[in-house]
C-alpha positions as CSV (number, residue, x, y, z in Angstrom):
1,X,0.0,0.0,0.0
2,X,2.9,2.3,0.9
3,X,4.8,0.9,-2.1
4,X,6.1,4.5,-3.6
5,X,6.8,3.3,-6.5
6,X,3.4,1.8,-7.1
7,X,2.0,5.7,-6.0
8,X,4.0,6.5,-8.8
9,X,2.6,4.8,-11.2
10,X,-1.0,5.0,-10.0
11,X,-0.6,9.0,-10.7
12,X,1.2,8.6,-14.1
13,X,-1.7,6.6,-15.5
14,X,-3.8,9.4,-13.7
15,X,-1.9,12.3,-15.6
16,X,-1.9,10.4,-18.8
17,X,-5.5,9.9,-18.8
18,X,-6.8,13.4,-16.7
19,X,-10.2,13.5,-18.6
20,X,-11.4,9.6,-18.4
21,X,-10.0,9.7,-14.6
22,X,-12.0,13.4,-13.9
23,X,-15.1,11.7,-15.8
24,X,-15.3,8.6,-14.0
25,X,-14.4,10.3,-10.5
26,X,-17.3,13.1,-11.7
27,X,-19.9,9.9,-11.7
28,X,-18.8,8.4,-8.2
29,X,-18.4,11.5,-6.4
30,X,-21.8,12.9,-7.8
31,X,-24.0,9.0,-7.0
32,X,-22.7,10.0,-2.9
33,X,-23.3,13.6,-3.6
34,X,-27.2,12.7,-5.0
35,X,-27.7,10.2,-2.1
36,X,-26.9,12.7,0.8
37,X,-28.7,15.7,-0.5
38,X,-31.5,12.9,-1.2
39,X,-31.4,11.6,2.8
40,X,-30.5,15.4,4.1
41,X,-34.1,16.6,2.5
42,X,-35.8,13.6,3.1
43,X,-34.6,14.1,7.0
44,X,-35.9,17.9,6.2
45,X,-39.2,16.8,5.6
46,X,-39.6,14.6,8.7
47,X,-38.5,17.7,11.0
48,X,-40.7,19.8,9.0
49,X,-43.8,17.4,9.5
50,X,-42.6,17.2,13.3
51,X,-42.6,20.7,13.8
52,X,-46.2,21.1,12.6
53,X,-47.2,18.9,14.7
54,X,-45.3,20.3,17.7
55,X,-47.6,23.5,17.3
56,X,-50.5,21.3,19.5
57,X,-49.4,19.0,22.1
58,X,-48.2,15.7,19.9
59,X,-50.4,13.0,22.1
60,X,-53.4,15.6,22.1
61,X,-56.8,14.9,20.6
62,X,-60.1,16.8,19.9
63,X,-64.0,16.4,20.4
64,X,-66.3,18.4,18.7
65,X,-70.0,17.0,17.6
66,X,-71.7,16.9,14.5
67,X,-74.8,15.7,12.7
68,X,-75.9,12.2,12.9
69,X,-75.8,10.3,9.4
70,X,-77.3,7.1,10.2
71,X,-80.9,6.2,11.6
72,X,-80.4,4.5,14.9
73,X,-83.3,3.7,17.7
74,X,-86.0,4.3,15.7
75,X,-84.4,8.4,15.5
76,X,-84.0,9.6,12.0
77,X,-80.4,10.6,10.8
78,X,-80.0,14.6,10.6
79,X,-80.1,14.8,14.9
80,X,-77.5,17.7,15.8
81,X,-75.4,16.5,18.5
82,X,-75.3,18.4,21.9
83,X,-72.2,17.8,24.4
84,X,-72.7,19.3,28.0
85,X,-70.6,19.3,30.8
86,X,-71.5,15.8,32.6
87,X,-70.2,14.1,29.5
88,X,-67.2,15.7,30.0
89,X,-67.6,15.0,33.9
90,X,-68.0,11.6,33.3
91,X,-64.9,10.7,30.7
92,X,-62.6,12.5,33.2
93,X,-63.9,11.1,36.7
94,X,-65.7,7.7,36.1
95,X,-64.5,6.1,32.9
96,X,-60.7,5.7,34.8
97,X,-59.2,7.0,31.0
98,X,-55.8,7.2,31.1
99,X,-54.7,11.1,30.1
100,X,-52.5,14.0,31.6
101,X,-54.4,17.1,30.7
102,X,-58.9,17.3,29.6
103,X,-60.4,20.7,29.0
104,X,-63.5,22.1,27.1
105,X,-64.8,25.0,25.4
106,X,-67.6,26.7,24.7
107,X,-68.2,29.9,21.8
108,X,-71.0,32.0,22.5
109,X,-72.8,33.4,19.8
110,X,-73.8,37.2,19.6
111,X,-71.1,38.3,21.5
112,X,-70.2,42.2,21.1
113,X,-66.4,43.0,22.9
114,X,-66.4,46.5,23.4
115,X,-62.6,48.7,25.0
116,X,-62.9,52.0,25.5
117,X,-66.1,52.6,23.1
118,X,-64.5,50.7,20.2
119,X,-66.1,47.1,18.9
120,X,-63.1,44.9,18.7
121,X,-63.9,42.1,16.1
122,X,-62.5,39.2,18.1
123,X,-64.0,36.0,19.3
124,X,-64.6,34.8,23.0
125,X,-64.1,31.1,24.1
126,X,-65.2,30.0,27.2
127,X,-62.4,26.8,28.9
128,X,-60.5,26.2,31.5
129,X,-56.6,26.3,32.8
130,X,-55.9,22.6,31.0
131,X,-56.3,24.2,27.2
132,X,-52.6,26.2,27.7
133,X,-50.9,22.9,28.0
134,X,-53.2,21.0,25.4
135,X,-52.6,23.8,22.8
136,X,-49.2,24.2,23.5
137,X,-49.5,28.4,24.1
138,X,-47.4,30.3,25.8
139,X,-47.8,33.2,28.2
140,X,-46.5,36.8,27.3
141,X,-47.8,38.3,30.5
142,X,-49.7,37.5,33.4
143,X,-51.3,34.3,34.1
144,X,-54.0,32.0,32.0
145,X,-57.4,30.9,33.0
146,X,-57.0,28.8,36.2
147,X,-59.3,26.5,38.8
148,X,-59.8,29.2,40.7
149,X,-61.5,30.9,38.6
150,X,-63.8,28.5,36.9
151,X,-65.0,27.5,40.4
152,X,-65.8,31.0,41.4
153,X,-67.3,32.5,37.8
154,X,-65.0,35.0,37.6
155,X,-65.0,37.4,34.9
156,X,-61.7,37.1,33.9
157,X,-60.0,37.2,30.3
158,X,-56.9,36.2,28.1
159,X,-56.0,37.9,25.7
160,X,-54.0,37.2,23.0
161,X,-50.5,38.5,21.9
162,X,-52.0,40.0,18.8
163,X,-55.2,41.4,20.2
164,X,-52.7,43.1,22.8
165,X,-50.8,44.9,19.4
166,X,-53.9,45.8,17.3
167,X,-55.9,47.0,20.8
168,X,-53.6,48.1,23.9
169,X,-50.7,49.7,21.6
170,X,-51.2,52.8,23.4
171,X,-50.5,51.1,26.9
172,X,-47.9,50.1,28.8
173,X,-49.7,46.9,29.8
174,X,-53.3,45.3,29.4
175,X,-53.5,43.3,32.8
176,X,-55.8,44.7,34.4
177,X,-57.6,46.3,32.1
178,X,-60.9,45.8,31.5
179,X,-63.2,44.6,28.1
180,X,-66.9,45.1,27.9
181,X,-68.2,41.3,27.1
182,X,-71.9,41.7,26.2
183,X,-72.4,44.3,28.7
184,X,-70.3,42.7,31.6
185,X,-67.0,43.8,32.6
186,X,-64.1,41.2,32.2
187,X,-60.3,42.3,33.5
188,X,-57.5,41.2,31.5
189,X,-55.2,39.1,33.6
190,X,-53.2,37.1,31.2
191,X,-51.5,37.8,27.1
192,X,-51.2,34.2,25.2
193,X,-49.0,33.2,22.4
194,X,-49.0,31.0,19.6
195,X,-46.2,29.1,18.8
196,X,-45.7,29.4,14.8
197,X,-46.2,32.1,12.1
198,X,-49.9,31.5,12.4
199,X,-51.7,33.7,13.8
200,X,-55.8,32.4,13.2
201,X,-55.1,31.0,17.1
202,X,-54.7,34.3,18.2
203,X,-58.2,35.8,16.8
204,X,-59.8,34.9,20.2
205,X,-59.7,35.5,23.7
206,X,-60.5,33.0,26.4
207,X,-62.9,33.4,29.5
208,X,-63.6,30.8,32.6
209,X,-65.8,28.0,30.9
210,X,-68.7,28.5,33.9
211,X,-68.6,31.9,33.2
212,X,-69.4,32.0,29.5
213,X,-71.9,29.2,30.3
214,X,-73.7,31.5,33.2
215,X,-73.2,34.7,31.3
216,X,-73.9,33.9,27.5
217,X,-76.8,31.9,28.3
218,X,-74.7,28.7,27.5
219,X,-76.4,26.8,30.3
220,X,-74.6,23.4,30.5
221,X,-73.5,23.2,26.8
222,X,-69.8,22.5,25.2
223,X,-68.6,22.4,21.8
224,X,-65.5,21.0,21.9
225,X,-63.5,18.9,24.7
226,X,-59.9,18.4,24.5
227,X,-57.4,15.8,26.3
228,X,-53.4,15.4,25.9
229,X,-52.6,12.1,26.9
230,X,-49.4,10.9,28.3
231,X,-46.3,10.4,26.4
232,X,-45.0,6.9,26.7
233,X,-41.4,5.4,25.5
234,X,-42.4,4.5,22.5
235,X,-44.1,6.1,19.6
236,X,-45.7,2.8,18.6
237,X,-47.1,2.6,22.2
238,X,-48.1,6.6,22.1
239,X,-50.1,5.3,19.0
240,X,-51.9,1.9,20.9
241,X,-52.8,4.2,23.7
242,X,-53.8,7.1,22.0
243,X,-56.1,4.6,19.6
244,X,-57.4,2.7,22.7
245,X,-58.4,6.2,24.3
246,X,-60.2,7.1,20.9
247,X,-62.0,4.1,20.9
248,X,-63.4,3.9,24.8
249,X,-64.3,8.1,24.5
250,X,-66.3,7.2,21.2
251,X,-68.0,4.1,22.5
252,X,-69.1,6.6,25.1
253,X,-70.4,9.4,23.3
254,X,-71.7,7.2,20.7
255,X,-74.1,5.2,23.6
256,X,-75.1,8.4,25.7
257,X,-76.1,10.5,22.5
258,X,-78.2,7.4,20.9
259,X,-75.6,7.5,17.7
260,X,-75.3,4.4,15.6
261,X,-71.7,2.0,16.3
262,X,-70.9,2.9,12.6
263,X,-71.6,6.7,12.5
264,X,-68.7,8.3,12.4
265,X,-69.8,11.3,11.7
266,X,-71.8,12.0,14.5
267,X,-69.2,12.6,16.8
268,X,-65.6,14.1,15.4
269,X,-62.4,12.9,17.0
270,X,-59.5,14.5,15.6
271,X,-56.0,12.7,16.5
272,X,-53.0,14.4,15.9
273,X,-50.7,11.4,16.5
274,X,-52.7,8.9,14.1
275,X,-52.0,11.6,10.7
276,X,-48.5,11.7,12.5
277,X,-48.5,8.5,12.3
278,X,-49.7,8.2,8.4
279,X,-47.2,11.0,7.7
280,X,-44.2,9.1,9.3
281,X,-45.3,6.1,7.2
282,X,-45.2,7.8,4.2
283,X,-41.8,9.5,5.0
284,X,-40.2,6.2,5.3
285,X,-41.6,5.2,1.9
286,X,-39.7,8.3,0.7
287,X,-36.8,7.9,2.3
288,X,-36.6,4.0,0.9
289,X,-36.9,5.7,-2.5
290,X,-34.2,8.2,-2.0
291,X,-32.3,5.2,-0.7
292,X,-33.1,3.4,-4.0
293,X,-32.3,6.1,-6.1
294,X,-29.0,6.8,-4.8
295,X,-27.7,3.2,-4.0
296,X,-28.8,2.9,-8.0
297,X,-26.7,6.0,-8.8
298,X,-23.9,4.5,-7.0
299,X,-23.6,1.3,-8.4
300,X,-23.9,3.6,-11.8
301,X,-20.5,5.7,-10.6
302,X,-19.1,1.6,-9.3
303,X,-19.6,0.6,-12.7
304,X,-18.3,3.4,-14.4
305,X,-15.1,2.5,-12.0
306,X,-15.1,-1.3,-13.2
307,X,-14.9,0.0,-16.9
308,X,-12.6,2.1,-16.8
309,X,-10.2,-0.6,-14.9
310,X,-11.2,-2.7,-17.6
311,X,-9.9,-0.2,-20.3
312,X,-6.8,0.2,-18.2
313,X,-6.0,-3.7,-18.4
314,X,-6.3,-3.8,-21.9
315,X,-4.0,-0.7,-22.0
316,X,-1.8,-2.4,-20.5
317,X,-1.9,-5.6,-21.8
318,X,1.5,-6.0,-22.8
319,X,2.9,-4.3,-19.8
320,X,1.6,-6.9,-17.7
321,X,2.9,-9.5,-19.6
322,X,6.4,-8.0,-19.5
323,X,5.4,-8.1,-15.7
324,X,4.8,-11.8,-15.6
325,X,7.3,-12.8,-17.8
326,X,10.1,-11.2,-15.1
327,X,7.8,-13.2,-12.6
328,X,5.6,-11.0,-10.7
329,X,2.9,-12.8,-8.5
330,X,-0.2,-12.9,-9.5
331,X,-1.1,-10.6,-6.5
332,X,1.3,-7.7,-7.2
333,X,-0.5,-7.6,-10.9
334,X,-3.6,-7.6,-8.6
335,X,-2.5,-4.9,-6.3
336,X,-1.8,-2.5,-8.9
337,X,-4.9,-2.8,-10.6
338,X,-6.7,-2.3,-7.4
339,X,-4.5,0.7,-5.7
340,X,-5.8,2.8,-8.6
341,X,-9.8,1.5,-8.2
342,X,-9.5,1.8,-5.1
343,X,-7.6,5.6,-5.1
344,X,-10.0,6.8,-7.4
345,X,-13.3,6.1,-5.3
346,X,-11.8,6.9,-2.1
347,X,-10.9,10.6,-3.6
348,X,-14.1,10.6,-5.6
349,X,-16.5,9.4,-2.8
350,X,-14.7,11.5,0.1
351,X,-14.9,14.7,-2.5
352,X,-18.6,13.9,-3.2
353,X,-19.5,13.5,0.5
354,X,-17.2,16.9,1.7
355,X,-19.5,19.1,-1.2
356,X,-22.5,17.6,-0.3
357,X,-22.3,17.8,3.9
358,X,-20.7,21.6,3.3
359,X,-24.0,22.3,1.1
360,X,-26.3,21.1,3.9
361,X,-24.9,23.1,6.5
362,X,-25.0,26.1,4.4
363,X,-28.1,25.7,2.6
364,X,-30.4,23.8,5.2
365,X,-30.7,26.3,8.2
366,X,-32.1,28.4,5.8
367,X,-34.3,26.6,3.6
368,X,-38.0,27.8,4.3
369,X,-40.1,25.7,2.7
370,X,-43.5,24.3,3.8
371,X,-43.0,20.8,5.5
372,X,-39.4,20.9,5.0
373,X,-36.9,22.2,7.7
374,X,-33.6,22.0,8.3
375,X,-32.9,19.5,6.0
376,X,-29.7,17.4,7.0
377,X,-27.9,14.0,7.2
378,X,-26.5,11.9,10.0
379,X,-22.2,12.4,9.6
380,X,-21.8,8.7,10.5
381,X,-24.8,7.7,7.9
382,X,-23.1,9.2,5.0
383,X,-19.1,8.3,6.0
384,X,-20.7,4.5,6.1
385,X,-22.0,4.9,2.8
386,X,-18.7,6.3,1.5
387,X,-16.8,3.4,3.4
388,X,-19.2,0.9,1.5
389,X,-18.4,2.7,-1.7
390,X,-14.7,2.2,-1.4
391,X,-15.4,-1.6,-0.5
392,X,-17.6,-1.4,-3.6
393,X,-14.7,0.3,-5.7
394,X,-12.4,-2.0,-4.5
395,X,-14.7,-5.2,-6.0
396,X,-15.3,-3.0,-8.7
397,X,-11.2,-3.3,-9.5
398,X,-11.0,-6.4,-8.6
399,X,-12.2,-8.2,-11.6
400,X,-10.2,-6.2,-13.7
401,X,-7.4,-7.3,-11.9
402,X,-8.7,-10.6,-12.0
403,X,-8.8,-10.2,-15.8
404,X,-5.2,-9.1,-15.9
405,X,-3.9,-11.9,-14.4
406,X,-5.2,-14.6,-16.5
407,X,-3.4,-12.9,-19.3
408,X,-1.0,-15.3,-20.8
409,X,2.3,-14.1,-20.9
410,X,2.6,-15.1,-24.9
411,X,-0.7,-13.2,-25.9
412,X,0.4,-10.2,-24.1
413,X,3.8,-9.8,-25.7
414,X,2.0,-10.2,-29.0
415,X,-0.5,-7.0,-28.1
416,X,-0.1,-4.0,-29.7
């Protein structure tokens, strides 16, 4: 390997042939160059679909009912769907449902949000503290809807952080202010936040849940329910839990609303961790097929290798019969043959997999494109594939080699 003569030779043939050596190093550095940028976006897209998903709490899922579609009970199909508070009751205290976080909310309708004369164009939710957590918002100032003041009415609101531009700009702070909700008074105790450029979230304010009930003329009526359920080891058992949890809350609803089994319509669960789920399955189907299409264009750049050894035998067909006939071993005739594969691949893989990590860390911090972010590739997953390459190369000169040495020494000397 350290033979300097044998180095010597490797880069005459090299400078005697610079185009068909550039060429064929062109087509092995450019299959490892294809296949990183391939796994760096197809990494880019997974952290893109994670991140939109990290917007609501990942094991999180929502309630919210509908029309029923099916006749069930003798009751025609058509029947709006009411949830109240003792369903809600009832799935957090007496079904034993495994979950970290449960809240509701209710929307009034008709509600007129009136600061200092001015009708602000904003809408009110009624919910409790749980929601923050569930929604994944943070707090600007102050302090979100709490226990406290569910259990006592109190005519409290949070605002959000764009409500507080477009409405308090004039004032140091809003806490403590104080809105006019349909003719009551509500102080501002707490600013929310929105993780994300989106700002629709942020459209609405939030109230005590028993206080929009009480004051809106809600009565016992909820429109949506929300739980965050806990996050276990595992995705795959995040997914068996979250799926049991679906199943016991809509067996539930399903029997205490008089829905059909096989209405789904009725009642609405979304799941954010089963489309997480779908979209990670389809993300390793694309990352299979970057796989496939780079492993493909590197046994293009291997082949390109093999020929080109192939070329150089016959070259050198009557220089390797001089060889023999002074009695070289097979294996030296083999060696040489190989140091060159094997040179050119290393160079051309190492080259391919320098441009193509240096491109991702420029490029990929500052890629913004919709479900793709950050796109980037494991170091040790890509020096692997280089190493395989080389062992690839090196096969790839080998039967070349191989070639050369069956060579008789007679037929050489004749070659011209």
């Amino acid at each position: 390997m350290f033979d300097i003569e044998r180095w010597q030779e490797i880069f005459d043939t090299i400078r005697k042939n610079k185009l068909r050596t550039a060429l064929t190093g062109l087509s092995v550095s450019s299959g490892i160059f294809i296949l990183v940028i391939l796994l760096g976006f197809g990494q880019g897209m997974q952290n893109g679909i994670a991140e939109e998903f990290k917007e609501d709490a990942a094991t999180s899922l929502w309630v919210w009912p509908n029309r029923t579609t099916i006749e069930y009970n003798g009751l025609n199909p058509g029947r709006r769907i009411q949830l109240r508070n003792e369903n809600f009751e009832t799935i957090t205290t007496s079904m034993g449902a495994d979950f970290e976080k449960a809240s509701m909310l209710y929307f009034p309708r008709d509600v007129k949000v009136v600061y200092n004369n001015d009708l602000l164009v904003y809408n009110v939710a009624g919910t409790n503290g749980d929601l923050q957590t569930i929604e994944n918002e943070y707090l600007s100032e102050g302090r979100f809807i709490n226990e406290t003041d569910v259990q006592q009415n109190a005519k409290v609101v949070v605002i959000s952080n764009k409500i507080k531009r477009e409405v308090f700009s004039e004032v140091e702070t809003p806490i403590g202010e104080y809105l006019t909700i349909s003719g009551a008074g509500f102080r501002i105790v707490g600013v929310f936040g929105e993780h994300g450029e989106d700002e629709g979230e942020e459209e609405r304010m939030f109230v005590p849940i028993t206080t929009a009930q009480l004051t809106f003329n809600g009565a016992d009526k909820i429109n949506n329910m929300n739980f965050m359920l806990p996050e276990l080891e595992s995705f795959d058992e995040m997914v068996a839990n979250n799926t049991a949890f679906t199943e016991q809350l809509s067996r539930y609803l399903k029997q205490k609303h008089n829905v059909s089994p096989d209405d789904d319509r009725a009642i609405r669960i979304w799941n954010p961790i089963q489309e997480a789920k779908r979209f990670f399955s389809l993300m390793d189907g694309i990352k299979l097929f970057f796989w496939v299409v780079g492993f493909f264009t590197i046994i293009a750049g291997v082949v390109s290798v093999s020929n080109i050894m192939l070329i150089v035998v016959k070259e050198r067909t009557r220089e390797i019969g001089i060889r023999k006939a002074l009695g070289a071993k097979p294996w030296s005739i083999i060696g040489m043959i190989m140091h060159e594969a094997i040179f050119v691949t290393s160079i051309s893989g190492f080259a391919g997999l320098i441009f193509s990590m240096g491109l991702l860390e420029l490029v990929g911090p500052h890629v913004e494109v919709d479900y793709i972010l950050n796109p980037s590739v494991d170091f040790n997953v890509a020096f692997s594939t280089v190493i395989l390459l080389i062992i690839a190369g090196t096969l790839a000169g080998f039967f070349p080699a191989w070639k050369a040495v069956k060579v008789q020494v007679i037929e050489a000397l004749r070659d011209e």
